[in-house]
matplotlib code that plots the C-alpha trace (Angstrom):
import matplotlib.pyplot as plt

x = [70.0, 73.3, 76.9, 78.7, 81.7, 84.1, 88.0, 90.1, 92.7, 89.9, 90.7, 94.9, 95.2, 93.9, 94.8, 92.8, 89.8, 89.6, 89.4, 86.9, 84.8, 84.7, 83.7, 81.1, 79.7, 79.9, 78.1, 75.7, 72.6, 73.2, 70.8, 67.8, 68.2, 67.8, 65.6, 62.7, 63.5, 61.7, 61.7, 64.2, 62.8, 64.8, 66.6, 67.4, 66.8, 69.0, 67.2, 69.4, 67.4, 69.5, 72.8, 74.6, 72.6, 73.0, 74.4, 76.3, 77.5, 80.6, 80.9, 82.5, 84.0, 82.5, 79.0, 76.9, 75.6, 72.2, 71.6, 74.3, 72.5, 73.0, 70.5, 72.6, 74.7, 77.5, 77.7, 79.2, 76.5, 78.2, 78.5, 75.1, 71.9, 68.8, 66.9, 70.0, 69.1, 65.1, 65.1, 67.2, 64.8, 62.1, 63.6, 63.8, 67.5, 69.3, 71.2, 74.3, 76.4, 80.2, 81.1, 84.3, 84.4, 88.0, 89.3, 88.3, 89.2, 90.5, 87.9, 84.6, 82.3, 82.1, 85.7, 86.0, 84.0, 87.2, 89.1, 92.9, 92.6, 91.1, 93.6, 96.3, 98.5, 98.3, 95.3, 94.6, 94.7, 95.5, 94.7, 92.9, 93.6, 93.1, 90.7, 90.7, 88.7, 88.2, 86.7, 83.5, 81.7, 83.5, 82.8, 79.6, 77.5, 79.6, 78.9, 74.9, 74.8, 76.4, 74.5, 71.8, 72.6, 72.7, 69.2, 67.7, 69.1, 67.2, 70.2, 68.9, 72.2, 75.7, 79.1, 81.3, 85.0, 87.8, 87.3, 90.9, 92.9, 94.8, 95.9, 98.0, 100.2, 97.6, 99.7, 97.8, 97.8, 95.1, 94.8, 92.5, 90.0, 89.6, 88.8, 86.2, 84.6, 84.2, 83.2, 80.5, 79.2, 79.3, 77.0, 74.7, 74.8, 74.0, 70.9, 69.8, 69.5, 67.6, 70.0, 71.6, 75.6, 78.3, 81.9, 83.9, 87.5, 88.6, 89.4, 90.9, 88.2, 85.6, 85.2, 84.2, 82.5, 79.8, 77.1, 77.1, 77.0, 74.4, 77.1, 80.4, 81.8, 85.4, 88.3, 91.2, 90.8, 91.8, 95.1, 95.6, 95.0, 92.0, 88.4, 88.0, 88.7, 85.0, 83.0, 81.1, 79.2, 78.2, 77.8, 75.1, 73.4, 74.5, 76.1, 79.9, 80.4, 83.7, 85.9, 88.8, 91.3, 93.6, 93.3, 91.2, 87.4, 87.7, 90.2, 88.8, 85.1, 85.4, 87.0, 84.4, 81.7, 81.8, 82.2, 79.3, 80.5, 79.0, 82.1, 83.0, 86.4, 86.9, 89.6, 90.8, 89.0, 85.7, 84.2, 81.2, 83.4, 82.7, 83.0, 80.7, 80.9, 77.5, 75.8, 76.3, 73.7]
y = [-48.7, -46.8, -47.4, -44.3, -45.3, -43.7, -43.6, -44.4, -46.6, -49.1, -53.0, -52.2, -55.3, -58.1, -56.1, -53.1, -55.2, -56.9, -53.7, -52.8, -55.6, -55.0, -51.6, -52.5, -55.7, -53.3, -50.2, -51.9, -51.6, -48.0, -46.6, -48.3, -48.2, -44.2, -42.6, -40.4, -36.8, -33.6, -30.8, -27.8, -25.1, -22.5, -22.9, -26.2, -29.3, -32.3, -35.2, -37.5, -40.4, -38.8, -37.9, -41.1, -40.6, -37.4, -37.1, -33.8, -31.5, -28.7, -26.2, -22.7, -22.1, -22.6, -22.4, -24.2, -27.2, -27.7, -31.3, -32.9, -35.9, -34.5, -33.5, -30.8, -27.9, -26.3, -22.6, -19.7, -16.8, -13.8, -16.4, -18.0, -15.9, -16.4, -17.9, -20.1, -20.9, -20.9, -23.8, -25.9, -25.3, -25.9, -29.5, -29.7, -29.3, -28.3, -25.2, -23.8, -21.2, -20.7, -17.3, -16.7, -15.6, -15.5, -13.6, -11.3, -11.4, -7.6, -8.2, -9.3, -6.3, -5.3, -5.3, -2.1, -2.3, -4.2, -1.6, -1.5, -2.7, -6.0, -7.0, -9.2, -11.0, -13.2, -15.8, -19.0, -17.9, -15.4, -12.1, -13.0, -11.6, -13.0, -10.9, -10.5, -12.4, -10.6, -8.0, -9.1, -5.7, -5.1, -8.2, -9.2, -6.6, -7.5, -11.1, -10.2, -8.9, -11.7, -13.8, -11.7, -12.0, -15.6, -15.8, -13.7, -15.7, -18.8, -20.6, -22.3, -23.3, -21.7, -23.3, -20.9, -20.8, -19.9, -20.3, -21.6, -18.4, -18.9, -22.6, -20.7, -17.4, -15.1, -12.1, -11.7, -13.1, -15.5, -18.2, -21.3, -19.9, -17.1, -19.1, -21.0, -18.2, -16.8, -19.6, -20.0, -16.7, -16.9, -20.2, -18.2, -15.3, -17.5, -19.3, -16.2, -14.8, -18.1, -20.2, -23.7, -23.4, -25.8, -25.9, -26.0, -27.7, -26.0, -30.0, -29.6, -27.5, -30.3, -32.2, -28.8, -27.1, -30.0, -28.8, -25.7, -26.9, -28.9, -30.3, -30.6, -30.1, -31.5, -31.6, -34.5, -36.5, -39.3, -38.5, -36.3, -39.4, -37.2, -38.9, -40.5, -36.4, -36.0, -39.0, -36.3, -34.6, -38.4, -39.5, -37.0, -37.9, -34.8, -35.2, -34.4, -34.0, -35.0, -34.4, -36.1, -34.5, -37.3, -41.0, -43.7, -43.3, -47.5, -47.2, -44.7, -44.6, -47.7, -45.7, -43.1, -44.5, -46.7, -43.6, -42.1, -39.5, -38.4, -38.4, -37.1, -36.8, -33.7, -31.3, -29.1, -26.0, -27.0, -27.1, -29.0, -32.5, -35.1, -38.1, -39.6, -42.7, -44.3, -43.5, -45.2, -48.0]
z = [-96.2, -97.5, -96.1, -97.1, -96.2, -98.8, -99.3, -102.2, -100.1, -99.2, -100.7, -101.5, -100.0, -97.9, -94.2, -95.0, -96.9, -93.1, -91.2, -94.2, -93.6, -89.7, -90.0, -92.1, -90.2, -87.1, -88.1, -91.0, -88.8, -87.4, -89.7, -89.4, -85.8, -86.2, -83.9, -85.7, -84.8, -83.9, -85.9, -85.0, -83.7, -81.5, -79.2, -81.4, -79.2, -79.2, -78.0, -76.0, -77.7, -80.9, -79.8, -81.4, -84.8, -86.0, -89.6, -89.9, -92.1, -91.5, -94.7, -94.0, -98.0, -101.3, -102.7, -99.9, -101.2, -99.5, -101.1, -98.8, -96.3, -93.3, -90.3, -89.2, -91.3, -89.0, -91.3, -91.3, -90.2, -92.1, -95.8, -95.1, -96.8, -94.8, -98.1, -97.8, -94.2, -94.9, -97.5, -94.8, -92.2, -94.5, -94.7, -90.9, -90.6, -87.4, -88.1, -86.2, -87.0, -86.0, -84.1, -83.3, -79.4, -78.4, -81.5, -84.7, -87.9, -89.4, -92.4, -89.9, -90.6, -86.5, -86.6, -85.4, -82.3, -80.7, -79.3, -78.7, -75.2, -75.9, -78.4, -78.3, -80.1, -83.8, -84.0, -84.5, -88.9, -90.9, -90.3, -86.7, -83.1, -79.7, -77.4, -73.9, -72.3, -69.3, -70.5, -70.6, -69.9, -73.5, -75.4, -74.4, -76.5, -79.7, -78.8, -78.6, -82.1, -83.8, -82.0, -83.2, -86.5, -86.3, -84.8, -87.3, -90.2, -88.8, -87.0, -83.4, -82.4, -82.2, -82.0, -79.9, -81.5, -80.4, -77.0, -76.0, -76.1, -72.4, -74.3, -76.8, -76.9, -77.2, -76.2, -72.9, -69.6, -69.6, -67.8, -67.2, -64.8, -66.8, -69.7, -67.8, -66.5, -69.7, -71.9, -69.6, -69.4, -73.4, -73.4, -71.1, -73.2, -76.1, -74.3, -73.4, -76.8, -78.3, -79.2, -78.3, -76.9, -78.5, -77.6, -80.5, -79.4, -75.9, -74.8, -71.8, -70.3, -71.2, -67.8, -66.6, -69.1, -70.5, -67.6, -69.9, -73.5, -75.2, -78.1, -78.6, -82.0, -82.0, -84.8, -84.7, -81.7, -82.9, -84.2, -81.5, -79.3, -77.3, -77.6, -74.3, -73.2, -75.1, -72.9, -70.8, -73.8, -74.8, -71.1, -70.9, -74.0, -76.1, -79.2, -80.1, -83.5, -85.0, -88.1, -89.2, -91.6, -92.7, -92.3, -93.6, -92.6, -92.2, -89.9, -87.4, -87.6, -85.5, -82.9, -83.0, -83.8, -80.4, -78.5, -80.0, -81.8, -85.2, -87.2, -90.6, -93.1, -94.5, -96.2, -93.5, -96.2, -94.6, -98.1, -99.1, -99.6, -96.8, -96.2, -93.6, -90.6, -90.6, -87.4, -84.1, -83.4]

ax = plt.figure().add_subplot(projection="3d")
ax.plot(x, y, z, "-o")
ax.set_aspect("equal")
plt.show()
């Protein structure tokens, strides 16, 4: 049985060697309470039995490194070759892929097939536009093929991203309802096509939207004070998987850990560095 509990601020004195000591006494058996799991397969199933003891894995830049202990390997579709994808399945791992929904990149190779009227103004990064998300009629073909694509490089799962637009400035008048409506249409999309629906961020609209979604996949909540927000994915048994990109893991694995997240430190560059909570008991 492994702890993997690592951060270089652990033991600098005898208030944090406490809180390092809890954590430890708290989670030590979370591990070999671990439920055996079934193999992937497509659309990729997430037994409730499992939701609290998923260990996770989120790697968008850098070579991928496949050795990483982790069940599941959030990827990016387009960077991800399908021999990449095969040896992971070949080791029974869940696989989801990120697709941006509510933007585009200028770079993404279907770039083109966005036409002026969707788009509106500067994205969530560099280089990235907001869509409109009422034209469904528009989107939802473009949507088909890269969930296509993910399909047919072995992913059974898809984390939709993005899908907050009417929360920002996105240059068009979106609002909440039309967010809903969309993001569920996009989870149906998705199902339709093979694959198991996540929500990636999109908070506010989680008390609505968790009938739709099999997993949440969830970045900050604890410093942005907004876990409690995530209760319904765990309330039904589905899994929320969490990231943290500052703070000591000692200090808020507790936290999320005892909502039953699956939580993780990493560098906000999404490389193959983590930093794992053991999983809830």
């Amino acid at each position: 049985m492994r702890i993997r509990l690592r951060s270089p601020g652990i033991g600098r004195g005898p208030r944090r060697m406490l809180r390092s000591l809890v954590a430890v006494t708290l989670l030590t058996a979370a591990y070999g309470c671990r439920a055996d799991l079934l193999p992937p397969g497509a659309p990729t199933p997430w037994p409730a039995g499992s939701a609290r003891h998923w260990r996770w894995q989120w790697q968008l830049t850098g070579p991928l490194d496949s050795t990483v202990d982790a069940d599941v390997f959030l990827l990016d579709p387009v960077r991800t070759t399908a021999t990449e994808t095969s040896a992971l399945r070949a080791r029974d791992r869940r696989l989801i892929c990120q697709v941006a929904v509510g933007s585009y990149t200028r770079t993404d190779p279907d770039a083109d097939r966005y036409p002026a009227a969707v788009r509106g103004g500067a994205g969530p990064r560099p280089d990235t536009r907001w869509v409109d998300v009422r034209q469904w009629d528009v989107l939802a073909p473009i949507l088909a093929d890269r969930f296509r694509l993910c399909r047919g490089k072995g992913f059974g799962a898809v984390a939709l991203a993005d899908a907050d637009g009417y929360a920002h400035r996105p240059g068009l008048a979106l609002d909440f309802d039309d967010q809903l409506l969309f993001n569920r249409r996009v989870a149906a999309l998705a199902r339709s096509l093979g694959l198991s629906p996540g929500l990636l961020g999109d908070v506010p609209q989680v008390a609505a939207l968790a009938p739709d979604f099999d997993f949440a996949v969830n970045e900050e909540c604890v410093r942005r004070g907004q876990c409690a927000k995530l209760l319904p994915f765990t309330d039904a048994g589905k899994p929320v998987f969490h990231v943290e990109y500052t703070g000591d893991p000692a200090d808020f694995c507790v936290t999320t850990v005892g909502y039953g997240f699956a939580s993780i430190r990493k560098e906000r560059g999404l490389d193959a560095w983590r930093s794992p909570c053991p999983a809830a008991p």
